[in-house]
N, C-alpha and C positions, 0 to 999 in steps of 0.2 A: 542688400547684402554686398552687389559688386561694389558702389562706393562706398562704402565703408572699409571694404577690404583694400578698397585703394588710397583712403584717407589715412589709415594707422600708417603706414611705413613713413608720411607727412612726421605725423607726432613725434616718431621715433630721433629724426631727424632733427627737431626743432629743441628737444630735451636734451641730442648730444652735443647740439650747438650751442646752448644756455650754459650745455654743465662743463663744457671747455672754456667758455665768455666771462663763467665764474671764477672759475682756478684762476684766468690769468689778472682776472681785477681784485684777487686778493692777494694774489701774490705778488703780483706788481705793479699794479695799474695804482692803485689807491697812494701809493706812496710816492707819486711823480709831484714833483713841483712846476713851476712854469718854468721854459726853458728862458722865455724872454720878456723883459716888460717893454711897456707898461701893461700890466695884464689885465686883462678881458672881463668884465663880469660873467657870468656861466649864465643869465639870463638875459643875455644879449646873443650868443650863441644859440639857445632854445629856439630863442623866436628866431634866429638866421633859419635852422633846420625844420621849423616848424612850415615856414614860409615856402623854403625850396621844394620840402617834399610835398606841402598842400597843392602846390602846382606841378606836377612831373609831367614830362613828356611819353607819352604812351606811344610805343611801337611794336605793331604786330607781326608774328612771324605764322608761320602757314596752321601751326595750330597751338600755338602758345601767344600770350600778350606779358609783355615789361615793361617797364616805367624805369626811365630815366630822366635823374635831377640836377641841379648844380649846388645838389649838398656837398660836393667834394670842397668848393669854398668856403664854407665856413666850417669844414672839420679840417680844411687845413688850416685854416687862421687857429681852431680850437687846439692841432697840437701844438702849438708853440707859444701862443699867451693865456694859455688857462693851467691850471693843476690837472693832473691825472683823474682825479676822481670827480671832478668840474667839468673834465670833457666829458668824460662819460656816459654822466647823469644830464649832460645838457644834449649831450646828440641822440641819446636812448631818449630822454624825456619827451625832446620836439618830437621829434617821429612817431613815437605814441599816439600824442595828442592830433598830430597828422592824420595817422592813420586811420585812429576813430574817426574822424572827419570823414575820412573818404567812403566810411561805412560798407566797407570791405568783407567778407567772410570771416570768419573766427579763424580757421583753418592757417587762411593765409594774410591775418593781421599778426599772428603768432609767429609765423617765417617771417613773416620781414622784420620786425622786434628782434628776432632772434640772431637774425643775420644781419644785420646792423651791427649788434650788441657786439658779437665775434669779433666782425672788421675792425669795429671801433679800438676794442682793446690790445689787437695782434699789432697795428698801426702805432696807437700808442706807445706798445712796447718796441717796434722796432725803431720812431723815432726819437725815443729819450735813450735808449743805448748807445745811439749813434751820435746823439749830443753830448752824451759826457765824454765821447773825444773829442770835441769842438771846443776851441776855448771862445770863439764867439759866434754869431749869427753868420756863417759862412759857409763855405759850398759845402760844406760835410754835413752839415743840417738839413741846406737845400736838398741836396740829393737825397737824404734820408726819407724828407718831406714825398717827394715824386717815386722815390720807389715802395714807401709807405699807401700811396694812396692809387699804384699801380696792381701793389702787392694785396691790397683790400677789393681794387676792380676784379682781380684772377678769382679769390674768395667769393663774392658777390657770384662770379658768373657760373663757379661751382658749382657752388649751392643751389641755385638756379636751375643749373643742367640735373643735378641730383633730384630734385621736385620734380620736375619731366618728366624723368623715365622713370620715378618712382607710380607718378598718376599716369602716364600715357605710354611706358614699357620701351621705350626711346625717343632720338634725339638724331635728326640727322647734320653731316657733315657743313651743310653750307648755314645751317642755322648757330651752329658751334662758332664758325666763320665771323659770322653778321654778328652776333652778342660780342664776340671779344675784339672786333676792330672798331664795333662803334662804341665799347667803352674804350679803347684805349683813347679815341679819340676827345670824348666827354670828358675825363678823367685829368688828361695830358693838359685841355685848354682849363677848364678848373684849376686846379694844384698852381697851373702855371700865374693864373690873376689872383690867388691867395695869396702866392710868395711873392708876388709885385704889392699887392695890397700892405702885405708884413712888413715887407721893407718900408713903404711909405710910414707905416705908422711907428713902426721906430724913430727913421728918420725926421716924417714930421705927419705927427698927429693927426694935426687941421685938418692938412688935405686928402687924406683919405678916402673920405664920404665921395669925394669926385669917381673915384673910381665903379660906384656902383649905378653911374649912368651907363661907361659901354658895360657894364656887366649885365647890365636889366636888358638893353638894345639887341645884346648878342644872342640873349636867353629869349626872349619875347621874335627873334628873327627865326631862329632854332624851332620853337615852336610852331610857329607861322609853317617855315620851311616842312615839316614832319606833316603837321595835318594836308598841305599842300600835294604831298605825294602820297597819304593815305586817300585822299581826295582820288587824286591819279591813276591808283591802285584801281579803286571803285570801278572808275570808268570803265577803266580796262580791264576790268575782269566781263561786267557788263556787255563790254563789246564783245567778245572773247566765247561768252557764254553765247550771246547773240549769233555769232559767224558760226558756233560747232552747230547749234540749230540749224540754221538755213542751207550749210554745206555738207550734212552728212544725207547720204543715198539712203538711208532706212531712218524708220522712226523711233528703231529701236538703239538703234548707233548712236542718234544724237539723244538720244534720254540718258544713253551712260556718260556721251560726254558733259553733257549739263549738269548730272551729280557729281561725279567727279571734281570739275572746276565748283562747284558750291561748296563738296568738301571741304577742300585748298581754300577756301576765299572765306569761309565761316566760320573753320575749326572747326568742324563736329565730325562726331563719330559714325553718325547713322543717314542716309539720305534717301528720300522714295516719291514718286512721280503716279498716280493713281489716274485709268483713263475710264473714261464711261463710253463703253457703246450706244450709236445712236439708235441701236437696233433693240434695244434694251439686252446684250449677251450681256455674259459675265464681266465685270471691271476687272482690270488688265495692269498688274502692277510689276514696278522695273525698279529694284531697290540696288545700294550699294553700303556696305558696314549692317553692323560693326566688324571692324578686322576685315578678312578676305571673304564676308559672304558677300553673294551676288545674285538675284534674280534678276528674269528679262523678261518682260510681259508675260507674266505668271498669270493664270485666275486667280479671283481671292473673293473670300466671306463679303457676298453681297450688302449684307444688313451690316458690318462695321465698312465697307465704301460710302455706303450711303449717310452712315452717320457723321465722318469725316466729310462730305461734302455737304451737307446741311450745316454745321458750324464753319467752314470755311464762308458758305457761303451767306452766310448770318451778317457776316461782319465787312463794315466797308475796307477796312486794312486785316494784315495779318495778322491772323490769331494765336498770341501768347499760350503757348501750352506748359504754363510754371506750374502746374498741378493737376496731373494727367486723370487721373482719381475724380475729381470734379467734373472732368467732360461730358458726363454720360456713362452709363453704365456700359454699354456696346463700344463708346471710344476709349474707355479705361481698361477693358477689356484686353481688345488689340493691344494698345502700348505697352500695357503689363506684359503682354507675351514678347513682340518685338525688344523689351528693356528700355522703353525710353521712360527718363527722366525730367527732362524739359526739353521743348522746341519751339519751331514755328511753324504755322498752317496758311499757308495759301492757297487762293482761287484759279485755276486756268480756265476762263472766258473763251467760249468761241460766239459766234456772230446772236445764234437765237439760244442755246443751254451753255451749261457750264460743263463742259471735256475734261475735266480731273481736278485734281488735288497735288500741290508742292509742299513736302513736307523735311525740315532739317530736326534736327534731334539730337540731344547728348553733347554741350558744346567741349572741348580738350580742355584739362588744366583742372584747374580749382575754382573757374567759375562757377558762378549758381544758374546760369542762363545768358541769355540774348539781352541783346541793348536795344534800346529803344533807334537808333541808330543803326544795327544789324538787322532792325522788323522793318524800316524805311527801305535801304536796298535792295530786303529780303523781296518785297512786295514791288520794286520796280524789276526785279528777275521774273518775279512771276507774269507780270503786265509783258514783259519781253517775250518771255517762252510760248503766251498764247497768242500770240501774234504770229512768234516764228513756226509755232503747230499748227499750220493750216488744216480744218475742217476736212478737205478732204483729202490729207497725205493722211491722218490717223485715219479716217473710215479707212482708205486702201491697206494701212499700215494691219488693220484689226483684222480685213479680208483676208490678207495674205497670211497673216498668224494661223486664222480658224482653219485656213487651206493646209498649212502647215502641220497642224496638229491631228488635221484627218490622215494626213500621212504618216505619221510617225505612230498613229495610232493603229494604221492598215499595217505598216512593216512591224508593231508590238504583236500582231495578234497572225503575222502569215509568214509563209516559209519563204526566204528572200529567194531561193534556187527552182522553186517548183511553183509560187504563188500559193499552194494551198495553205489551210490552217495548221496554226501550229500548236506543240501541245497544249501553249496556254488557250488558244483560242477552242480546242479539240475539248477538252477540259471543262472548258466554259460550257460550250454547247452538252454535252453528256448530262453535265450538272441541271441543267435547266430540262434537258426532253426528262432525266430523274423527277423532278418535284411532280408531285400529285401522287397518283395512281397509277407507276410506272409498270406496275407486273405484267410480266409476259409483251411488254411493247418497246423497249427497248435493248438491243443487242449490240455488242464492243466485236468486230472483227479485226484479231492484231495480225499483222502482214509484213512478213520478214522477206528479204530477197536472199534466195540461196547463194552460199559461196559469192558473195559482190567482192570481198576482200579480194581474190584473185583478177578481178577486172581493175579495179583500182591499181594491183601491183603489175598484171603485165601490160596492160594498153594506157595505163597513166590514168590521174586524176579529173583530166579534161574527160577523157572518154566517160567515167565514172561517172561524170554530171550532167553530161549528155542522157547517158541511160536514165540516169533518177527521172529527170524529165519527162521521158520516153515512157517510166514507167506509172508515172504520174498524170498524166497525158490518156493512157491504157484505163489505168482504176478509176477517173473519172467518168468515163464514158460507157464501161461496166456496168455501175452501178443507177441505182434509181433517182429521179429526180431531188426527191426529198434527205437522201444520204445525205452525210456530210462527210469528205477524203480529207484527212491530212498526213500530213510528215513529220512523224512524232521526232525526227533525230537518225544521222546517215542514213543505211535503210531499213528504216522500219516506218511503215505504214499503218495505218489506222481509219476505219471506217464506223460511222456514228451508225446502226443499222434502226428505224423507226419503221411500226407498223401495229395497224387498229390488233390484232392477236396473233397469236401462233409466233413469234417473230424469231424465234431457236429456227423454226421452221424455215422463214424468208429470209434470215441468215444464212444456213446451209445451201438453199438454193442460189444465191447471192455469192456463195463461196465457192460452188460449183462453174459458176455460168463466171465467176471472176479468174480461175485455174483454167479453162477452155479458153478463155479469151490470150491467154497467154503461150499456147501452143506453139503461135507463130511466132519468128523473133523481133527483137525490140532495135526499131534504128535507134544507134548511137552515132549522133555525128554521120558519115558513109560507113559506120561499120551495123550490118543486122547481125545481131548478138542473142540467142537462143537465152531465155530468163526461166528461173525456176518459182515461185512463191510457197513458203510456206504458212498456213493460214490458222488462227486459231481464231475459238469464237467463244466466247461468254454471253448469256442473256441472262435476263430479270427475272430471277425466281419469288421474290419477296419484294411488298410496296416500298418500301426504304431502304435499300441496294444503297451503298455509297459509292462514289464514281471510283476512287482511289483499291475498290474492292474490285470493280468493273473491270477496269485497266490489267488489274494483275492477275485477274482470272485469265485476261484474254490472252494474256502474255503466255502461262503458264500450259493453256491451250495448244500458244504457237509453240511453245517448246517440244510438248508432245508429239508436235507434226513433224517437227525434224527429226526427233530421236527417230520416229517411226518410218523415215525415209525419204524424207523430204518431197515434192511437189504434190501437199497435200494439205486439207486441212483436217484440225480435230475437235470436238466441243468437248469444252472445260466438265467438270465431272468432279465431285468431291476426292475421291479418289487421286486424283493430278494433284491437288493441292499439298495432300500428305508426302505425297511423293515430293515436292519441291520443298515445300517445309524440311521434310530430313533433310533432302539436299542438301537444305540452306543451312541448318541446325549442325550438318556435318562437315560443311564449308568452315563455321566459326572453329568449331573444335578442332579440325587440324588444321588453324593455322595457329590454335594456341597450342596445340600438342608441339607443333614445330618449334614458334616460340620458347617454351619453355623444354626442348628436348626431352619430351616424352616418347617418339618413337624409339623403334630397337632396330638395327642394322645387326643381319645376321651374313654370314659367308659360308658361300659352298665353293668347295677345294677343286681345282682346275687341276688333271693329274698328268701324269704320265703314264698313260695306257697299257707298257710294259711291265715298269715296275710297280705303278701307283703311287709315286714319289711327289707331293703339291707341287707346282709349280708356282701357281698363282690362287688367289680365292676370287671368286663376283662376292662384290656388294648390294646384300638383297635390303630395302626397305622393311619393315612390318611393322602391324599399328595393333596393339594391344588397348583397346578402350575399354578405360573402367568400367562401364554399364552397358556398352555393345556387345563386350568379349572382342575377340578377334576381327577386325576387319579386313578383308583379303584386299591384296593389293588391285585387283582386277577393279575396286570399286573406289578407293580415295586417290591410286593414281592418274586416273581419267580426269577425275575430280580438279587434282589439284592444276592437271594441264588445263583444262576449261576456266580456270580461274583464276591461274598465273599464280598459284601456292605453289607448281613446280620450281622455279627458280632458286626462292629461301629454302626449300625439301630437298632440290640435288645437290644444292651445298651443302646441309649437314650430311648427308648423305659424304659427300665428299669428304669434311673433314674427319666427321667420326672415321669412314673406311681407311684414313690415310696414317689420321693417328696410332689407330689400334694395330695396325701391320707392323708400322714402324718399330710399338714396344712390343710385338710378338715375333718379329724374325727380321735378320738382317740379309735377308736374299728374296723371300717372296717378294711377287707382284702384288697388285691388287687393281681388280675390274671395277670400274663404274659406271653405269651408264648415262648417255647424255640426251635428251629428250630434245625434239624442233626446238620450243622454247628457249632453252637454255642455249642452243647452237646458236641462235638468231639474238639473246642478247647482246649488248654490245659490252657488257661488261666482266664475257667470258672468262674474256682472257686475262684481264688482271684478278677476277675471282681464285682461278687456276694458280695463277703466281702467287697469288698471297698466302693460298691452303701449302703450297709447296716450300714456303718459307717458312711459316707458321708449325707444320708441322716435323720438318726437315726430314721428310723424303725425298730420295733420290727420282727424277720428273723418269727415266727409264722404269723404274717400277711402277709405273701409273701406267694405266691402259683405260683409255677410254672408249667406250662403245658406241658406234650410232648406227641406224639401219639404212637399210638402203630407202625405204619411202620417206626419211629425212630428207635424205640425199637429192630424191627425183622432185622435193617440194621447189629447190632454188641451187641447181648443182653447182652453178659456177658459185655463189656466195659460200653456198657449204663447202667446196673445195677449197674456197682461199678463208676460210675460216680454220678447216684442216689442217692446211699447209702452215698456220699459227701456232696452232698447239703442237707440231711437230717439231716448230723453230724452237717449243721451251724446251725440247726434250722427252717429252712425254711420248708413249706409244699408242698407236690406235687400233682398234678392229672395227671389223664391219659385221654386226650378229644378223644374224637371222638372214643369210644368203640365202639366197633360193627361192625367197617368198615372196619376194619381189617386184621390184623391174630389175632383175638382174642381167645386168651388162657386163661383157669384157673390159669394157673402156676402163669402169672402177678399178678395175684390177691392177691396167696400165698408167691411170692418172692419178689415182687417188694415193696420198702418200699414209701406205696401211700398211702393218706390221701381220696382221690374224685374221683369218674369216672362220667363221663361226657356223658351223652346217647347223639351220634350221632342227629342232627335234620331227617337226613332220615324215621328213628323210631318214633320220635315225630308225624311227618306229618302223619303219616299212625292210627295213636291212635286211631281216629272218623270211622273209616270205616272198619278196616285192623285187624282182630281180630289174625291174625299170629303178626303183631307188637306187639298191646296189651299185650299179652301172652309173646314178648321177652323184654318189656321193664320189664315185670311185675316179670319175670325171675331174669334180671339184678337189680331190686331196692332189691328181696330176698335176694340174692347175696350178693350186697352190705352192708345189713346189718347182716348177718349172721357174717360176714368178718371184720366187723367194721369201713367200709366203706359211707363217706355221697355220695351220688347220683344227679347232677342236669342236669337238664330235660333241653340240647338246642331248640334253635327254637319253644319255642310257640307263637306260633302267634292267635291263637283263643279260645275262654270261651270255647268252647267242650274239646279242648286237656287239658285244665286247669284243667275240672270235672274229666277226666281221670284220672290223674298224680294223684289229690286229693284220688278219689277212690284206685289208687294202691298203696298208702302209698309213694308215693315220696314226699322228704322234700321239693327239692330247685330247680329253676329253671329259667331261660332265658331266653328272647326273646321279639320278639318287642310288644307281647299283655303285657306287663309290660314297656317297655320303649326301646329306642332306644338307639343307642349309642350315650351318649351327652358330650358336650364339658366339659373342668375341673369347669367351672363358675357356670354350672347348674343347680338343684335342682335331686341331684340323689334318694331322698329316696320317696319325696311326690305321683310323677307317679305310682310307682309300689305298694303303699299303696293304694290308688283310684281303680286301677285296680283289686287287689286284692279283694275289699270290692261292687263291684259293683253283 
C-alpha cells in the first residue's frame, strides 16, 4: 500500500503533462511548417533520437539516478528543418521506441514519454514564434533555438525535481545545483553543434555528415569521462566506508557510520547490520531508516537472524531480495514487518563462523531494485566490513553491551538515591511471593516519614536526601533477611513482609521493633535529626489477593496511623477502606460541586455592638449535597485543604462574596477567609486582582482573614505576601488571636487592619474573670495599635454587657444573627438584637 500510495501522485503528474503536451500540439504545433530547407525527412530524426536516447549517460545523485543524452542535436536540427507535427511524432516516436528498449518500469517509461512530449512542443512553439520575425535563418532564430532548448532543459529538470519529492518527499539544495548546471552545460554544447551542423547544411549539404565525427568523439569521451568518475565514486566510498570501520573507538559507532555511507552511496531507504554472538546470546541488531528510525545493538527474533543468515550464507555473492515473500516463511515474515520491498543480503566472515548479516533495502525513486552492478560493490563492502570487524572488537563490543544493559536494567528496577527497589521492582516481587497459595504469608508494610516536607523547606534539599538515605540505611537493617525495602517515591517506603503463617502477626512485630529502632535520630549529613514513621500494614486474607489491592490497603492503613497521631502504625481493617472510599467519593464531588457552582455562600453580619448597625458580613462556605444532606464545613473544608480543592473553592468563595455585596450595598465590607494554601500560592495575587476588577469592588471593602498558625507556618513569606495584598488596597485581619502563638511583634509588623478575639475568650466573659481581663487586655491592645477589635461567638445578652463595658466596638455571632443566605435581610436582625 506505501508504494502505491507513492506511485499515484506519479500518474497524476504524467496525465497533466500529456493533457497540456496536447493543447499545445493542437493548437499550435500541428500547423508549423519548416522554418528552413532543405527539410529533413521526420524518419531521419526518429532514428537521430532513437539512437541518443538508446545510449544516455547515467548520473547518480545521493538517491535519485538521470540519464542524460545529446538528444538536444537532433531536436534542434528537428525544429528548424522539419514541420511542426514531423517534429513531434519523430522526437515522441524515437524515444518510445528508446525507451522500450531500455525496458524500464511502466511507471517511469510513461514520465519520460510525457516529459519529452511537453518540451517538445513548448520548444516548438517558442521557436516558430520567434521565426516569424526572422526574415531569414539568423540570430533571432539562433537565439530562439538556445533559449528554446535551455527553456525545455528548466522543464525536464522540473519535472524531474517534481517525481522526487513526489516518491521520496524531497530534494535537497546541492542536488537542484548539480541537475540544472550539468544540464545547462549538456544543453549549451548540444544546441550549440546543431546550429553549426544547420548552418552547414543550408550552406552545403555534403558536408555535413563531417560534423558527426567530433560529435560521436565528444559524446563517447563524455561517457567515458562520467563512468570514470562513477568508477571514482566506488572507490571512495569503499575507502571511506573502510576508514569509519577501523577509526571509530566502539563497534557500535562504526556500524552507524557504515550504514549511513551505504545509505548515501546506494539510495535506499532502510539499512541494518545483524551480529551473532560467539557465545550463542541473542543477535545484536544496529539498523538505520526508514526516515529517522534508529536502533543500536538491539536484541532481536533469534529464529528470523538465523534464517537471514543461512540464505546469506547459502550464496557465494549477494543475495537478490526482488521478492521478499519467496525467502522463507521466517524471512518474509521479518521483511513484511520492517516494509521492505527489495534488497540485498550479505555475509560478514570472520576467521572460523560467520559474525552477521549486511542488509540494504528499499532502493529511492522508481526503481524496482539493485543492479546487478550495486550487488558487486554491495558484496565488496561486505568482504570490507568483515575484515574491518575484527573477532575480537565485536566479542568485547557484545561484552560491554550485556554489561551495559545489566545496568540500565539495575537502575530500571532501583531507586537511584537509596539503591533500594523501586516501585516497579517492589511490584514485581509482591506479584510473584502472591502466585500460589499466598494466604496468611504475605503482608505490604507502607511507611510514610512524618512531616519530611518541613526538612526539605527548612534545612534544604541536600539535607532531605541525606536523611532518605539515613532512613533507608535504618529500615534495612530493621527488618528480616528475607524482607524486601523499597522506596516507593519521596518518602514513602515499603516493605514486602514473607512468612510460613501468622504473617499480620510478624508484620506487627516487624512494625513495632521498626518504630523503636527509630527512637534515636537519624544522621543527615552532620545534622542528627529526630524521625517520626508512620506505618500501615495490610496482609493476605484470601489465596488471590492482587498486588494493586495490597498496595492500597497498605496505604490506606498508613493513613490511619497519621490521622491517629502519627509515630505509629495501624492494620488495614475493612472498615478503613469505607472510610477512604467516601473520602475519595467525596473528593470527586466537590470538586464538581465547585466546578459547576453548586455550593452556597452564606454571611453573618459583623455589627456594631452599640447600635447593631452591619458593618461588614464573613463569608461562610456551605455544601448542601443532593443525597448526603448537609455537609458541615468541619468535613469538605479539611478535605478540600488535603487535596488542594481549596485553591478553586476560596475563589468562588471570593468572587461569589464580592459580587453579591457589591449588588447588596454600597458601603459594606465583606470578610473572607484565606487558608495556608491559598497564602502560599503564587498566584494570589493576581487571583485577587482579577475578582477586584471583575467584580468591581472597591479592594478597601475586602478584608481578608488569616490566622496566626498560618502565619508561624513561614512568617517572613506570609508577611511579604501580606504586605502584597495590602499594596492592592485590600484590608486584613488576623481571626482567631489568642489561640495561637500569639506574639506582639504581629501586632507591630504585620501590616493588619482587625484582630478578631477567638470565640473561646467570648464564652468564658459571664463567669471567667481570667477571660475577662484577656479579652480586656487585647481590645487595649488593639486600640493603643490602631487596631478595630471584633468580638467572635456571642451568643448571649451577658457577653454583650461585657464586650460593651470593656470598650469593644464590633462584634459576631449568633445573639445578633446567624449566617443567612445572600437574599436575606442582613442588617434589621442585628439592629433588634442590639436595641433589645
Amino acid at each position: 500500500m506505501g508504494v502505491i500510495r507513492k506511485i499515484e501522485p506519479i500518474w497524476g503528474l504524467i496525465v497533466a503533462t500529456s493533457a497540456i503536451s496536447a493543447i499545445l500540439y493542437f493548437v499550435f504545433v500541428r500547423d508549423f511548417g519548416a522554418i528552413q530547407t532543405p527539410e529533413i525527412a521526420w524518419y531521419v530524426i526518429a532514428l537521430l533520437v532513437l539512437f541518443t536516447e538508446r545510449f544516455p549517460v547515467e548520473l547518480e545523485f545521493r538517491r535519485s539516478s538521470h540519464s542524460f543524452s545529446l538528444t538536444d542535436i537532433p531536436l534542434s536540427v528537428a525544429l528548424v528543418f522539419t514541420t511542426g507535427s514531423h517534429a513531434f511524432w519523430a522526437i515522441v516516436g524515437g524515444s518510445l521506441v528508446a525507451l522500450l528498449l531500455r525496458r524500464m518500469p511502466l511507471v517511469k517509461f510513461c514520465f519520460n514519454v510525457a516529459q519529452l512530449a511537453l518540451v517538445t512542443t513548448v520548444m516548438l512553439v517558442v521557436v516558430h514564434l520567434a521565426a516569424q520575425l526572422d526574415d531569414d535563418f539568423g540570430w533571432l532564430t539562433w537565439g530562439s533555438v538556445l533559449l528554446a532548448t535551455q527553456l525545455g532543459g528548466v522543464l525536464t529538470i522540473a519535472q524531474i525535481l517534481a517525481a522526487i519529492v513526489l516518491t521520496e518527499g524531497h530534494v535537497s539544495r546541492d542536488q537542484v545545483r548539480q541537475m540544472f548546471g550539468m544540464d545547462f552545460v549538456v544543453t549549451l554544447t548540444g544546441t550549440a553543434m546543431a546550429l553549426v551542423s544547420s548552418i552547414l547544411w543550408i550552406e552545403r549539404p555534403g558536408a555535413a555528415p563531417l560534423l558527426a565525427i567530433p560529435i560521436l568523439v565528444a559524446f563517447m569521451g563524455y561517457r567515458a569521462y562520467v563512468h570514470e568518475r562513477q568508477g571514482h565514486e566506488k572507490v571512495k566510498f569503499l575507502y571511506e566506508a573502510n576508514r569509519t570501520l577501523s577509526e571509530s573507538p566502539e563497534v557500535a559507532i562504526a556500524l552507524e557510520g557504515l550504514l549511513e555511507r551505504a545509505l548515501e552511496a546506494f539510495r535506499a531507504e532502510q539499512a541494518e547490520v545483524i551480529l551473532f554472538a560467539g557465545d550463542g546470546g541473542a543477535p545484536l541488531r544496529t539498523g538505520l531508516g526508514p526516515g529517522s528510525a534508529r536502533e543500536a545493538m538491539t536484541p532481536m527474533n533469534r529464529e528470523a537472524a538465523n534464517a537471514l543468515r543461512d540464505l546469506a550464507e547459502r550464496s557465494e555473492t549477494a543475495v537478490a531480495l526482488t521478492d521478499p515473500l519467496s525467502a522463507g516463511e521466517e524471512i518474509a515474515v521479518y521483511l513484511s514487518e520492517r516494509g521492505v520491498r527489495h534488497g540485498m543480503l550479505g555475509v560478514l566472515r570472520g576467521e572460523d563462523r560467520v559474525i552477521g548479516t549486511l542488509m540494504l533495502a528499499n532502493r529511492f525513486g522508481l526503481a524496482r531494485g539493485f543492479t546487478d552492478g550495486d550487488r558487486a560493490l554491495f558484496e565488496t563492502l561486505a568482504a570490507n566490513a568483515s575484515a574491518a570487524l575484527q573477532f575480537d572488537r565485536l566479542e568485547q563490543a557484545v561484552t560491554e553491551l550485556r554489561d551495559l544493559q545489566d545496568q540500565l536494567t539495575h537502575q530500571a528496577h532501583h531507586d537511584p538515591l537509596t539503591g533500594l527497589a523501586n516501585r516497579a521492582l517492589f511490584s514485581q516481587r509482591v506479584r510473584e511471593a502472591l502466585e500460589g497459595n499466598a494466604a496468611d504469608k504475605v503482608a505490604v508494610m507502607f511507611i510514610d516519614l512524618d512531616d519530611f516536607k518541613g526538612v526539605n523547606d527548612t534545612l534544604g534539599h541536600a539535607i532531605g536526601d541525606e536523611l532518605l538515605r539515613g532512613v533507608a540505611s535504618r529500615l534495612v537493617r530493621s527488618v528480616h533477611q528475607q524482607d524486601v525495602v523499597a522506596r516507593l517515591g519521596g518518602d514513602e517506603f515499603a516493605v514486602l513482609v514473607q512468612r510460613d503463617s501468622a504473617v499480620e502477626q510478624g508484620a506487627v512485630e516487624l512494625a513495632e521493633r521498626t518504630l523503636t529502632a527509630f527512637l534515636g535520630p537519624v544522621q543527615a549529613g552532620d545534622k542528627p535529626l529526630n524521625v517520626s514513621l508512620s506505618i500501615g500494614i495490610a496482609a493476605t486474607q484470601q489465596p488471590r489477593t492482587l498486588v494493586d489491592e495490597l498496595l492500597r490497603d497498605a496505604d490506606v492503613a498508613m493513613y490511619e496511623a497519621k490521622e491517629g497521631g502519627k509515630r505509629r502504625f495501624a492494620v488495614f481493617t475493612p472498615a478503613m477502606r469505607d472510610s477512604i472510599v467516601r473520602r475519595h467519593d467525596l473528593k470527586e464531588e466537590l470538586a464538581e460541586a465547585i466546578s459547576n457552582r453548586d455550593l452556597m455562600v452564606q454571611y453573618q453580619p459583623i455589627v456594631d455592638i452599640q447600635t447593631g448597625e452591619a458593618i461588614s458580613v464573613e463569608a461562610l462556605v456551605r455544601w448542601n449535597h443532593s443525597d448526603r444532606g448537609r455537609i458541615p464545613p468541619m468535613e469538605f473544608i479539611p478535605l478540600a485543604e488535603d487535596t488542594g480543592l481549596i485553591v478553586p473553592l476560596g475563589r468562588y468563595v471570593l468572587e461569589e462574596a464580592c459580587a453579591s455585596v457589591v449588588q447588596r450595598s454600597h458601603t459594606l465590607q465583606v470578610q473572607v477567609n484565606l487558608s495556608a494554601i491559598e497564602l502560599e500560592h503564587p498566584d494570589l495575587i493576581q487571583t485577587i486582582t482579577d475578582v477586584l476588577e471583575r467584580t468591581g469592588i472597591a479592594p478597601g471593602r475586602l478584608v481578608l482573614e488569616v490566622t496566626e498558625t498560618l502565619l508561624v507556618k513561614d512568617a517572613e513569606r506570609g508577611a511579604a505576601t501580606l504586605q502584597q495584598l495590602r499594596d492592592l488596597g485590600v484590608q486584613l485581619a488576623l481571626d482567631d488571636f489568642g489561640t495561637g502563638y500569639s506574639s506582639l511583634s504581629y501586632l507591630r509588623n504585620l501590616p493588619l487592619d482587625t484582630l478578631k478575639i477567638a470565640r473561646e475568650f467570648v464564652e468564658g466573659l459571664a463567669f471567667s474573670d481570667h477571660d475577662a481581663a484577656f479579652v480586656r487586655l487585647i481590645v487595649g491592645l488593639a486600640k493603643t495599635v490602631g487596631l478595630k477589635v471584633v468580638a467572635e461567638g456571642i451568643e448571649t445578652r451577658a457577653q454583650l454587657d461585657m464586650l460593651r463595658e470593656i470598650g469593644c466596638d464590633l462584634g459576631q455571632g449568633y445573639y445578633f444573627a446567624a449566617p443567612m443566605d445572600v437574599d436575606a435581610d442582613w442588617e434589621s436582625a442585628p439592629v433588634a438584637a442590639a436595641l433589645v
